[in-house]
C-alpha positions in Angstrom: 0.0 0.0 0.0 1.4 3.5 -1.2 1.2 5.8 1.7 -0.2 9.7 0.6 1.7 11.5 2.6 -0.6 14.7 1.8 -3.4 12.8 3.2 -1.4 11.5 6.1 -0.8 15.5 7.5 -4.1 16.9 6.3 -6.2 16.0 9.7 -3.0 16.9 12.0 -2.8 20.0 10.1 -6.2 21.2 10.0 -6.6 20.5 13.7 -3.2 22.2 14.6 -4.4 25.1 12.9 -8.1 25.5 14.2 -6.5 25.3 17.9 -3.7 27.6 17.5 -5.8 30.4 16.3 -8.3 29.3 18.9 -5.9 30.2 21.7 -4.9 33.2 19.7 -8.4 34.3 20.3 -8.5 33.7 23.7 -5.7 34.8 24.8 -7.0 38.7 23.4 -10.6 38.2 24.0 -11.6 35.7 27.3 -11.1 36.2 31.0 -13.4 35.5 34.1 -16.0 36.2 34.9 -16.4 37.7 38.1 -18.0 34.2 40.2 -14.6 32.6 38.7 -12.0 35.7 39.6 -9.8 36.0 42.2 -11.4 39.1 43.2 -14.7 37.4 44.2 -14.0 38.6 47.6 -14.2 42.3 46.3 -17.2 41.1 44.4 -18.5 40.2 47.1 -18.2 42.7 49.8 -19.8 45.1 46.7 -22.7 42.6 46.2 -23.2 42.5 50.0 -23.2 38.6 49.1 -22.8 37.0 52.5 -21.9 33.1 51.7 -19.3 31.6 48.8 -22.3 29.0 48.5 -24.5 32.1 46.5 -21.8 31.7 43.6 -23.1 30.8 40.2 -21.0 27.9 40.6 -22.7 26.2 43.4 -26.0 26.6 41.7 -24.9 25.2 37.9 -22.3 23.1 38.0 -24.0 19.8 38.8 -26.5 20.7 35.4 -23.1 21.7 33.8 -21.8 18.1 34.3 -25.2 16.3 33.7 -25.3 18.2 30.4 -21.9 17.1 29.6 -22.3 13.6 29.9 -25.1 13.7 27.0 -22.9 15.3 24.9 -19.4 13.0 25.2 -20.9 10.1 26.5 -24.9 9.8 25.5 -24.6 11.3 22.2 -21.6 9.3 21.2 -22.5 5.9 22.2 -25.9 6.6 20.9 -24.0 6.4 17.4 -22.1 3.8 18.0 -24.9 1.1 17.1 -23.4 0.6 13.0 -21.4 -1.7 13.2 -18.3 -0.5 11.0 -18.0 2.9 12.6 -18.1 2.5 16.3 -14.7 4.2 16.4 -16.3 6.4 14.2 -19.1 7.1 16.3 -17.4 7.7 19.2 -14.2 9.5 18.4 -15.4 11.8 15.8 -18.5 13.2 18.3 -15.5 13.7 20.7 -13.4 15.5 18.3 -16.2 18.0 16.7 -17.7 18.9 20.4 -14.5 19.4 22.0 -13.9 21.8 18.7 -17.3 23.2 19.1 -17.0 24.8 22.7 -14.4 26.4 22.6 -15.8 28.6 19.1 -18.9 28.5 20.5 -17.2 29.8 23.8 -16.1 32.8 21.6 -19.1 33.4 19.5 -21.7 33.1 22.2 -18.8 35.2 24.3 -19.0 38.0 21.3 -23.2 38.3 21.2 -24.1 37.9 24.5 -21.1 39.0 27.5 -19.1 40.8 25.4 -17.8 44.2 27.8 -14.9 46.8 27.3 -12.9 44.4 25.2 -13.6 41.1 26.8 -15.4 37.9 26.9 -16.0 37.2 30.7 -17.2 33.5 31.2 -18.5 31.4 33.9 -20.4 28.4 34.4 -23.6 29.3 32.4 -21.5 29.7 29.5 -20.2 26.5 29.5 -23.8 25.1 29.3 -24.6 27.4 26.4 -21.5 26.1 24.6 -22.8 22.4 25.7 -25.8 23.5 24.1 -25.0 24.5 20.9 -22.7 22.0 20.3 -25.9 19.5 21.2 -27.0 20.8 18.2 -23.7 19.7 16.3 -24.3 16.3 17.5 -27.5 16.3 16.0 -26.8 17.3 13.0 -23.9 14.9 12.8 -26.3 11.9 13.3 -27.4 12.4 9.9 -23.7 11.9 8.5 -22.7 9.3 10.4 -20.7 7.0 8.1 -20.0 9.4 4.9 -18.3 12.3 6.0 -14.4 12.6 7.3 -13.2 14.0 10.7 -12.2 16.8 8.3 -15.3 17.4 6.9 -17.0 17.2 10.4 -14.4 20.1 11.6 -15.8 22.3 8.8 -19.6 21.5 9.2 -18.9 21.9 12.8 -17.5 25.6 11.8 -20.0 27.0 9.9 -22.7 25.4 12.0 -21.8 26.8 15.3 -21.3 30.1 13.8 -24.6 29.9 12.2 -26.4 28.5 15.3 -25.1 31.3 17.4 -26.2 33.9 15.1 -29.6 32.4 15.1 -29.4 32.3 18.8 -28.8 35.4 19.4 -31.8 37.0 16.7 -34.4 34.2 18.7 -33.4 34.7 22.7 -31.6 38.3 22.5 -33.8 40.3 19.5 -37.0 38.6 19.2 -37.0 37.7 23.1 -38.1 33.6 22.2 -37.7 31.6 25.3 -36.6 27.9 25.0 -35.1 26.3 28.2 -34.8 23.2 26.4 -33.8 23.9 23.1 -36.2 22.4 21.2 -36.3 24.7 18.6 -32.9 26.5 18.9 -30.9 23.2 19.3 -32.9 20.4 18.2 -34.8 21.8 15.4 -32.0 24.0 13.8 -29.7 20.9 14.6 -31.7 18.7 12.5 -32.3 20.1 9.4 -28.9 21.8 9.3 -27.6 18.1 9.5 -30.3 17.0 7.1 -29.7 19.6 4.5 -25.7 18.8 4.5 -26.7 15.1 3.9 -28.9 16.6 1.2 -25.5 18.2 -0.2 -23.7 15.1 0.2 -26.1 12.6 -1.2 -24.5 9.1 -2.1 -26.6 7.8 -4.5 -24.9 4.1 -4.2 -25.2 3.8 -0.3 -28.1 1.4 -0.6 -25.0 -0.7 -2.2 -23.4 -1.2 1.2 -26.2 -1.7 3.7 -24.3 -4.8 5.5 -21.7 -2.0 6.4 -24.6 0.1 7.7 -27.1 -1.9 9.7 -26.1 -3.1 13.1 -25.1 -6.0 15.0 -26.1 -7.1 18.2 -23.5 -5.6 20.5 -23.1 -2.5 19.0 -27.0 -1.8 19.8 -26.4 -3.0 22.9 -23.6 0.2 22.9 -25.7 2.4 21.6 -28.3 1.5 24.0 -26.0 2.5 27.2 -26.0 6.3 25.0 -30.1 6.5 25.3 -30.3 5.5 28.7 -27.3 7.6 29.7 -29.4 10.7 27.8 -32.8 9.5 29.1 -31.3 9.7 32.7 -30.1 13.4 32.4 -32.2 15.1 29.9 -34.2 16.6 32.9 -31.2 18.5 33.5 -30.8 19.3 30.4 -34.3 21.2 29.9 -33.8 23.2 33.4 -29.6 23.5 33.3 -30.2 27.0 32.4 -34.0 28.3 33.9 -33.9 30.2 36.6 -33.8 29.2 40.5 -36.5 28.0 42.4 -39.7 26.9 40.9 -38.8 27.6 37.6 -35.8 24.8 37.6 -37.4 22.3 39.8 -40.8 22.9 37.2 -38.5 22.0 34.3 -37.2 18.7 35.6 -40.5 17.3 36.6 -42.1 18.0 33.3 -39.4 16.3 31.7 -39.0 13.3 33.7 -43.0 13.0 33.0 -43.0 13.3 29.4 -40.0 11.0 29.2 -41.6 8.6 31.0 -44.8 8.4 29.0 -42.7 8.1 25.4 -41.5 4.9 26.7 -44.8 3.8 26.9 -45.7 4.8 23.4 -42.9 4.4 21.8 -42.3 0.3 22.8 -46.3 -0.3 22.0 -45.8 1.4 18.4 -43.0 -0.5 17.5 -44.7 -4.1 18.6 -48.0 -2.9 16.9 -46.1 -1.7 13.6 -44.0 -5.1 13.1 -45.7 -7.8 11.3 -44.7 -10.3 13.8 -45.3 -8.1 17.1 -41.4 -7.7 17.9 -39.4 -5.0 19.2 -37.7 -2.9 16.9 -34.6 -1.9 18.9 -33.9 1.9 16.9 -37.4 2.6 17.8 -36.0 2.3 21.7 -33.1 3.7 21.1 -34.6 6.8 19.6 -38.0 7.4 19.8 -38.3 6.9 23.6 -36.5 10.2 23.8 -38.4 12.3 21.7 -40.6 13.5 25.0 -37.4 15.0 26.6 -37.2 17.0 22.9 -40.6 17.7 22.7 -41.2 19.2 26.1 -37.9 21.2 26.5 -39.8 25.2 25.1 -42.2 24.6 27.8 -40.4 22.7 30.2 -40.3 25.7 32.9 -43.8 26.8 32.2 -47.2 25.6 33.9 -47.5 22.9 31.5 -48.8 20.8 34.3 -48.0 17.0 34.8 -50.7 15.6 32.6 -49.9 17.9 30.0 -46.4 16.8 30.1 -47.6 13.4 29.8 -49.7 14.5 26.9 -46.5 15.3 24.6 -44.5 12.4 25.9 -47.2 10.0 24.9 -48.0 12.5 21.2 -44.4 12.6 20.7 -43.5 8.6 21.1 -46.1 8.2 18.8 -45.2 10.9 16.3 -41.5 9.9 16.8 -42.2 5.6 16.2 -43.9 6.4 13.2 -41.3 8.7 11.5 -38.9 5.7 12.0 -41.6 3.6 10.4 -42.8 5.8 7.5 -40.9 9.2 6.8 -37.1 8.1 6.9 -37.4 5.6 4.2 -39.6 7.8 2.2 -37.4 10.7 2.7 -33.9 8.5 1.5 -36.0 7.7 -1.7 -38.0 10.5 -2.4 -36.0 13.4 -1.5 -32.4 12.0 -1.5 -31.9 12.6 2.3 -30.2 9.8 3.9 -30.5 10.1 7.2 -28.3 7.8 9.3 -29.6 7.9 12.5 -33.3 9.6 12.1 -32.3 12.7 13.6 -35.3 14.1 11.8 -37.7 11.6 13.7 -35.8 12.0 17.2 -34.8 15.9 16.7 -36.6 17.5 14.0 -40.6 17.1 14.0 -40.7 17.0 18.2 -38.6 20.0 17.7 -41.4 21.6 16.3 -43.9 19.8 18.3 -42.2 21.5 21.5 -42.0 24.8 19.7 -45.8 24.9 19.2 -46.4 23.5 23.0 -44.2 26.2 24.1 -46.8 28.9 22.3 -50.1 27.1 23.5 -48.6 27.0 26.9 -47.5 30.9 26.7 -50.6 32.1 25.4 -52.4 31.4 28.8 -50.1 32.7 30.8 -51.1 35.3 33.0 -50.8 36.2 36.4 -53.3 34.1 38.0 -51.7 31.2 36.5 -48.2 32.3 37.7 -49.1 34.8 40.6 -48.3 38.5 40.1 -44.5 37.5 42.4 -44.0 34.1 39.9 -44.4 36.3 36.7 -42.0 38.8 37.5 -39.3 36.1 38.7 -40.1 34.2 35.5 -38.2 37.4 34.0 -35.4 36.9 36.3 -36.3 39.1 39.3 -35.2 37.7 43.3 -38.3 35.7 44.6 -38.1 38.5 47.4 -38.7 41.8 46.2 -37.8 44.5 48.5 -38.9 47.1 46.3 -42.1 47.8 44.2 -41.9 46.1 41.1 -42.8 49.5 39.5 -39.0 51.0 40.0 -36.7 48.9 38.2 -33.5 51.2 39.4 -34.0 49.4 43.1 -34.2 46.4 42.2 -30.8 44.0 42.5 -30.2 41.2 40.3 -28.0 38.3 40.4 -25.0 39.1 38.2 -26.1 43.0 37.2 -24.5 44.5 34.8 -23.4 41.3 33.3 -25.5 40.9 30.0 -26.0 37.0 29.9 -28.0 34.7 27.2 -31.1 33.4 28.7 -33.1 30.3 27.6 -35.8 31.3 30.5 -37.6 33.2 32.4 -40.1 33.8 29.6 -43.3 35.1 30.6 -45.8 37.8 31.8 -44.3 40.6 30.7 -46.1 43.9 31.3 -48.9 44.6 28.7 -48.5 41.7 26.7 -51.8 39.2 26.0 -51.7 36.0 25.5 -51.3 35.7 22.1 -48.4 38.2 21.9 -46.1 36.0 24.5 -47.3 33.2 21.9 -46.2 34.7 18.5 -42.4 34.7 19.2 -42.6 30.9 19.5 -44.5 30.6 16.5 -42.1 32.4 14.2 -39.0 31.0 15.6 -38.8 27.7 14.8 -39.3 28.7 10.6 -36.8 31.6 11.5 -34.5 28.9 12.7 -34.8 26.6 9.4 -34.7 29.9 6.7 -30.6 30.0 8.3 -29.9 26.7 7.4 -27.2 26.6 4.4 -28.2 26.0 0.7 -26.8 25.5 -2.6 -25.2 28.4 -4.4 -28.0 29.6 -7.7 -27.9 27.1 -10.3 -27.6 24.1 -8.5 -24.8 22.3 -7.6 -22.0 21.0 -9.9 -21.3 17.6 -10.1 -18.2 15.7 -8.5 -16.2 13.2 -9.8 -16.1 9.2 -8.7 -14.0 9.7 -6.4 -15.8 12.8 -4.2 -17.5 12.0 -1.5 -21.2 12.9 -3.0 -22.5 13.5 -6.3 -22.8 17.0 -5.6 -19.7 19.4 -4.9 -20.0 21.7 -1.6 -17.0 23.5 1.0 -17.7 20.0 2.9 -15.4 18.5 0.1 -12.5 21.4 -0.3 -10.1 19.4 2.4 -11.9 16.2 2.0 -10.6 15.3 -1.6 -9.2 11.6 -1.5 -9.7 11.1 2.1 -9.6 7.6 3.4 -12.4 5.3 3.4 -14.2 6.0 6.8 -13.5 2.7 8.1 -9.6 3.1 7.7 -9.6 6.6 9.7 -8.6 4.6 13.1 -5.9 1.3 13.5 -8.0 -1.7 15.0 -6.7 -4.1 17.1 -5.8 -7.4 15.4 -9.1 -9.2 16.7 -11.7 -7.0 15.9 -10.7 -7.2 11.6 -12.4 -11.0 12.0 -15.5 -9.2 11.2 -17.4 -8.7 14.7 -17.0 -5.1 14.8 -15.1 -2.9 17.1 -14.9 -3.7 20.7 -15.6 -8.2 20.3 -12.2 -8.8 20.4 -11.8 -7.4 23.9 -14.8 -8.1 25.5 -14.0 -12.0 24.6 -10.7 -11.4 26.1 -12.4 -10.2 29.6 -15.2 -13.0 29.6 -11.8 -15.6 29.2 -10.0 -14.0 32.3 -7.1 -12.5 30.2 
């Protein structure tokens, strides 16, 4: 085998690069925020703050960690169920979110806590950065097995910068709230990934389906990622809403809905099987489709029936996309979608983004109390003041202009409908950013491109390696079972 040694330093390169200007950036634009200085003594005294326990730390960092684990661990495994790219799986969702938050650090940094010259971060800004590189990991589910680690570090460029532009027009400009994401993160993140697979069409995949359908193990590994996200995605919907009832609100509506998409979910997959069996992608997907679904209204009075309403809606919805819509869209519209992001992500995306808007259009103060709806807009619990002079009244973190998911409702003079309309508009807002082919179409690539259509995805990309030579496999695992056999026989022997 002839070794191309341009192919051999392309990927150290491009990463090389990508960091070194990434610390370059830093080092001129980031520094603490004040919860993380070493003046938070100063701070403090100023802030008459009388305990180290009211840092923003204390309050986030267990969310920060839950929210991490879904991204490294639940999202990756959850991919790793093909069984020829488990390393793929894996290692290239490592490599793309550990890319993503640090640019996301900066362009979230840049639109949203950007003062005299500096990026000041804390805590909450490593859960936005979580966040939008979530809605990487979506998008990659769509492109698992046809794009190169290359080609990921691009997409992952363009679509963080892209998702933060649209985050900041939905939450900053038109004042959206989404404490879960649904439509920021999982909707964008879904048809961004679809559209790319759109781009990068392979019109002989159906050629190599052995390659692509999975064995038992590796859905048993991809099973550990949806119970690993199923466990956590409560703190995912409340990492970011406000303390108090607000956060504890979130998680139980999630943990409800969550619960009844199980339900749905496993009794759609039996009833849709000829022979009454399990299909095991329905579990591993569709059973979280309630966590999507409910994350806009997760902090609002959705009630505990009415989250069990859109898990059991979206479990349904979700089962029958896996059923139905994927393989019509693969033959119809030329969208291959790997792991039905669109079924998981995409339409209970949309389903949340129209609960959020029932939800906010009967919001009013005797559903929230006059006290709830102003600390649903961020204000202490406690007011000391009357809520008609805004100059007495001390927030957590003044001064410090943050991104905010939450605290969404009741604002003076608005009706129902008007606290609705943002969520209506923001989820087709969200999909109008997504990228598209330049006028004209797109040209054609040779045989050896990656698709038959030409796109920036491919500039780097040209002759890459086959994806399933990307990673060096121990001896045992080229007999054919897939990555991870070989050493799981070697523990069940004792060796």
């Amino acid at each position: 085998m002839v070794w191309n040694t341009n192919l051999r330093w392309r990927l150290p390169v491009t990463c090389l690069l990508l960091e070194v200007a990434l610390v370059v950036l830093f080092c001129i634009f980031v520094r603490y925020d004040p919860d993380a200085d070493a003046h938070w003594m100063d701070e403090k005294l100023a802030g008459n703050i009388s305990s180290d326990l009211e840092n923003e730390f204390y309050y986030r960092y267990p969310s920060f960690q839950d929210v991490h684990v879904m991204i490294f661990v639940g999202f990756g495994f959850l991919m790793t169920f093909l069984q020829r790219y488990g390393y793929s799986g894996v290692g290239f969702n490592f490599l793309l979110a550990a890319f993503g938050i640090q640019w996301a650090l900066l362009l979230q940094g840049w639109l949203h806590c950007y003062r005299e010259g500096y990026i000041l971060i804390g805590v909450e800004n490593l859960i936005n950065a979580d966040f939008c590189v979530g809605s990487v990991c979506v998008a990659f589910g769509a492109l698992l097995g046809k794009v190169s680690p290359i080609q990921l570090l691009i997409m992952t460029l363009f679509q963080v910068t892209l998702f933060s532009g649209n985050e900041f027009i939905l939450l900053s400009l038109l004042e959206v709230k989404d404490a879960g994401g649904s439509m920021t993160i999982h909707t964008f993140g879904a048809y961004f990934g679809l559209t790319v697979s759109w781009i990068l069409y392979r019109p002989n995949l159906h050629h190599s389906k052995q390659p692509q359908s999975p064995v038992y193990h590796s859905d048993l590994f991809a099973m550990i990622g949806t119970l690993f996200l199923w466990i956590y995605w409560p703190s995912f919907n409340s990492a970011v809403s406000s303390h108090g009832d607000a956060q504890h609100r979130a998680a139980i509506n999630t943990y409800c809905s969550l619960a009844a998409c199980v339900l749905t979910s496993v009794a759609l997959s039996s009833a849709l099987h000829k022979k009454g069996k399990l299909d095991m992608v329905h579990i591993q997907n569709a059973t979280l489709a309630g966590g999507v679904a409910v994350g806009t209204a997760a902090e609002m009075m959705l009630m505990p029936y009415g989250s069990l309403i859109v898990g059991f809606s979206s479990g349904i919805i979700s089962t029958l996309g896996f059923v139905y819509l994927k393989p019509f869209l693969e033959s119809r519209l030329r969208i291959q979608d790997t792991c039905g992001i669109h079924n998981l992500h995409g339409i209970p995306g949309i389903i949340g983004g129209i609960t959020g808007a029932v939800t906010a259009a009967f919001a009013n103060s005797a559903v929230y109390g006059e006290e709830g709806c102003l600390n649903t807009r961020g204000l202490p619990s406690v007011l000391s003041t009357p809520p008609s002079d805004p100059q007495n009244l001390k927030l957590p973190g003044q001064g410090r202009h943050r991104l905010r998911r939450s605290s969404w409702c009741c604002r003076a003079g608005n009706t129902g409908a008007r606290q609705a309309a943002p969520s209506l508009v923001s989820w087709p807002w969200g999909v109008s950013t997504l990228p598209s082919p330049p006028p004209g179409g797109l040209p054609e690539s040779g045989e050896g491109g990656v698709g038959d259509k030409a796109s920036v995805l491919q500039v780097l990309a040209a002759g890459s390696l086959p994806l399933g030579s990307w990673w060096s496999h121990p001896e045992k695992s080229r007999q054919g079972w897939g990555w991870g056999w070989g050493w799981t026989q070697a523990l069940l022997r004792g060796n």
